[in-house]
Structure formats: C-alpha cells, structure tokens
N, C-alpha and C positions, 0 to 999 in steps of 0.2 A: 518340417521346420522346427524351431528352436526359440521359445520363446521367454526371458529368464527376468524378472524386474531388475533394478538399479535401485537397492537401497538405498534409502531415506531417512530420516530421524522419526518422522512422524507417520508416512507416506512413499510408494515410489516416488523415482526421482524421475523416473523415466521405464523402457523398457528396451533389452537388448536383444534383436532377432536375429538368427543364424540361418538363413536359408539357402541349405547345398542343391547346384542344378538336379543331384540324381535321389532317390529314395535312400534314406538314411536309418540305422541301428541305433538311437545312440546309449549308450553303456554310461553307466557311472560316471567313470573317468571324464567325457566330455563333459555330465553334467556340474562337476567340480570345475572343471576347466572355465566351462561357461560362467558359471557363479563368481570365477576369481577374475577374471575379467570385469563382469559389474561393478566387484568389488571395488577396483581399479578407477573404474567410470567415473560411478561414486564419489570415490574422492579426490578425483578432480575437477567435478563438477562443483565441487564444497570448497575446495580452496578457491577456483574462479569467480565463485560467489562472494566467496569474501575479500577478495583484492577488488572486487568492483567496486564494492561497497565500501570498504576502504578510498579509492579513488573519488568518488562522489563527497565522500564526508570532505576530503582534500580537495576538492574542487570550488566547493559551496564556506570552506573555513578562508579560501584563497578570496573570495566574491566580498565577503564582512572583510575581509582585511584590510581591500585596496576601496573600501569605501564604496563600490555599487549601488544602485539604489533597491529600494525592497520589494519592490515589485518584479524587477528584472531579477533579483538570489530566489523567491520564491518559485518564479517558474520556471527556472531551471533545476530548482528541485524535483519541482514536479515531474521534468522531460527526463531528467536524471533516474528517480524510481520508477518512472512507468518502463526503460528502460530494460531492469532488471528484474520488469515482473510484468512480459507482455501480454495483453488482453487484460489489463488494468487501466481506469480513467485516475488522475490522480486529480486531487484537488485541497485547497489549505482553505479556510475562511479566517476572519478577525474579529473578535469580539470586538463590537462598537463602544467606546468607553461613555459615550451618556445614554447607552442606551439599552435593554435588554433582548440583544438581541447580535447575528454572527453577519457579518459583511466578507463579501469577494474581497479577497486575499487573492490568490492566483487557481488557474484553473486552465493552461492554456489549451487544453486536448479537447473541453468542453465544449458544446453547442453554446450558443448567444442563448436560447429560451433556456438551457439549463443551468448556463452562468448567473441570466436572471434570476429564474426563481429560486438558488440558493442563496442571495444578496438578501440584506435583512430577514434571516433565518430567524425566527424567537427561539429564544434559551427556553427550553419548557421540556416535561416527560411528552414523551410520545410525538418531537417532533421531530421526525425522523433518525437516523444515524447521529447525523450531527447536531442538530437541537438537540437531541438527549442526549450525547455523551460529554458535551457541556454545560447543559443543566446538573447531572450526576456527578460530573467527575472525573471522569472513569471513562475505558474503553468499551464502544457498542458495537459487538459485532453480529454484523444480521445478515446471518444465512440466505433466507429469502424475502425478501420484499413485500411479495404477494401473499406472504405466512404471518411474518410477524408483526405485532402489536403495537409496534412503535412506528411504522408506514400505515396505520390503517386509514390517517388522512390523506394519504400521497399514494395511494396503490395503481389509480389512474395514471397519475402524470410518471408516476417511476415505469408501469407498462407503455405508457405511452414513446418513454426516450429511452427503451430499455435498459433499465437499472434495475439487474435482478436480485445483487449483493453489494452489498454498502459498509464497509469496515471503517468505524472513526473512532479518533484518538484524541484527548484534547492536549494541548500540552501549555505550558506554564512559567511562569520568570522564576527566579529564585526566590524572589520572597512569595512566591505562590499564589500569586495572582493569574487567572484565568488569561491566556493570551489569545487562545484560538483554539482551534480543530484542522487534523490531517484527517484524510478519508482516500480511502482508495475505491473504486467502487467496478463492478465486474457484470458482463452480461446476461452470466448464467450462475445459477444456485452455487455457492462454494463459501469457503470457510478457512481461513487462514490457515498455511502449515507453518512449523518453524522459521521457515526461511522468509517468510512473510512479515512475521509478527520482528524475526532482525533489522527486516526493511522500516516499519513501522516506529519500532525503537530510535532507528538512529535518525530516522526523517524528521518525529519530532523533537529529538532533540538539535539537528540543523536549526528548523525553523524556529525556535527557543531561543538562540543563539544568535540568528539573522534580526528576531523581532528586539530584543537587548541592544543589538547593536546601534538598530533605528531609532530606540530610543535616547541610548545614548550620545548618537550624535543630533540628534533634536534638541536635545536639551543643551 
C-alpha cells in the first residue's frame, strides 16, 4: 500500500491511501502521481472550509438582522463551529457587568454540571482558559489541562468531564470593553492548527456583533 499525507498549512489535513488487491512496485511516477492527487485533496478541502465558514458568518449576520434573541444567535453559533470542527465542545460565557466575574452565555453541547461550574467563572490569572484569558486579554491556549498552570485549580473536575484542551478567546465591543469569552474545548491533548484559529477568528467576532446587537436593541 500507498500511504501519502494531504498537505496542510500547518499540519496534514489528512492522509491519502492507495491499496492495490495484488503486491505492488511502485516507481517514481506513481509517487508524483499520488502526491498530485493530495494536492488536489488539499484544496478542496481548503475551499470547503472556507465556504462553510463563510455560510455560518451568513447565517448568524441573518439571526442579528431579523432580530432573534441572544441566547438562541449564540447557540447556534456554537452548533454552527463545532460543526466544522468535530470532536470539539463549543461554548461562549458573558462578562457579568456588576460583577468580576464570566456567566453562561450558551453552551448547548455541554453537560448541566459543566454548564454549571462555568457560570460565575472569576476573571483572575490561573482561572482556567477562560478566567485567564479574560483577565489578560488575550487568547489562552492550553494544550493540556493536566500540564498547565492555569488548570492547576480545576485538574480534578477537567479530568473528571474530560476536558483535556481548553482553547479561549476573549472578544470585545468596539470601544473595547470586555464582552466575553469563546472557548472551544477537546478530549484529548491538542493545539490549534490554522484552520482552527480561522474558526476562532470569526466566531468571535460573530458573537462581538450578536452581543452589540443585544445591546443595542435594549437600550
């Protein structure tokens, strides 16, 4: 057999195997042949990626338009990326405004014990993915769970509901005010490729866009 990866930006994309009923020579030639095939694969797995994704932003721009409420745009965001990136839990929290600290936002894939104890998250370092990448700022992305530094309070209960990677993003209104955190979170040890961090990208800037919306029609 014939085993050739599917380039990737960062990463295969995959792997393409050629297995002829009878014992096989194979020469040069096939192995080009084989390569330009993945090639192929390749990128059509890169445009599909991005028409989906495309389709999703156009889905969730359609949900803010005709007015939805914000709890039903955010979790179909959610069903929407995990969607396009299976064997991922998605979930958004909301900064509570009187208070220091992240609230359920949507989470629909989630267990009730894990929806719970992400509900009044504290903004602080080291509290988990999403406590810390709210407190900072900034995107936390944490490989394992059981490794790093910012779980070291939550290593039980992350083993306990299998949370072995925890990717969070915070994202923000335009004058820069803290609105919330995306997280994607995964069962096994892993690390964001390109096509992840595009997910991540435009997810929160959806929910950036959903959360402006709600406010603007509140006020």
């Amino acid at each position: 057999g014939l085993c050739i990866p599917i380039p990737g930006t960062d990463r295969p994309l995959g792997l393409l195997e050629i297995l002829p009923p009878e014992p096989q020579n194979w020469s040069q030639e096939d192995l080009r042949f084989g390569a330009c095939v993945a090639q192929v694969l390749a990128t059509a797995i890169q445009r599909k990626r991005s028409e989906t994704l495309l389709q999703t932003q156009t889905q969730i721009l359609e949900h803010v338009a005709t007015g939805q409420g914000l709890d039903a745009i955010l979790s179909s965001l959610c069903l929407l990326i995990e969607s396009q990136s299976p064997g991922t839990v998605c979930s958004i929290l909301l900064r509570d405004a009187h208070k220091q600290e992240l609230r359920m936002g949507a989470g629909p894939s989630l267990s009730s014990e894990v929806a719970a104890a992400f509900d009044h998250l504290l903004i602080a370092e080291n509290a988990g993915s999403c406590g810390t990448a709210a407190f900072r700022g900034k995107a936390v992305y944490v490989e394992d769970t059981q490794r790093d530094p910012v779980w070291a309070d939550f290593r039980e209960f992350a083993q306990q509901h299998h949370i072995r990677a925890c990717w969070s993003t915070p994202f923000f209104s335009q004058s820069g005010d803290l609105l919330g955190t995306f997280a994607l979170s995964h069962q096994v040890p892993c690390f964001p490729t390109a096509h992840h961090l595009n997910i991540i990208k435009t997810a929160t800037h959806l929910a950036s866009i959903a959360m402006e919306g709600h406010r603007t029609a509140e006020e």
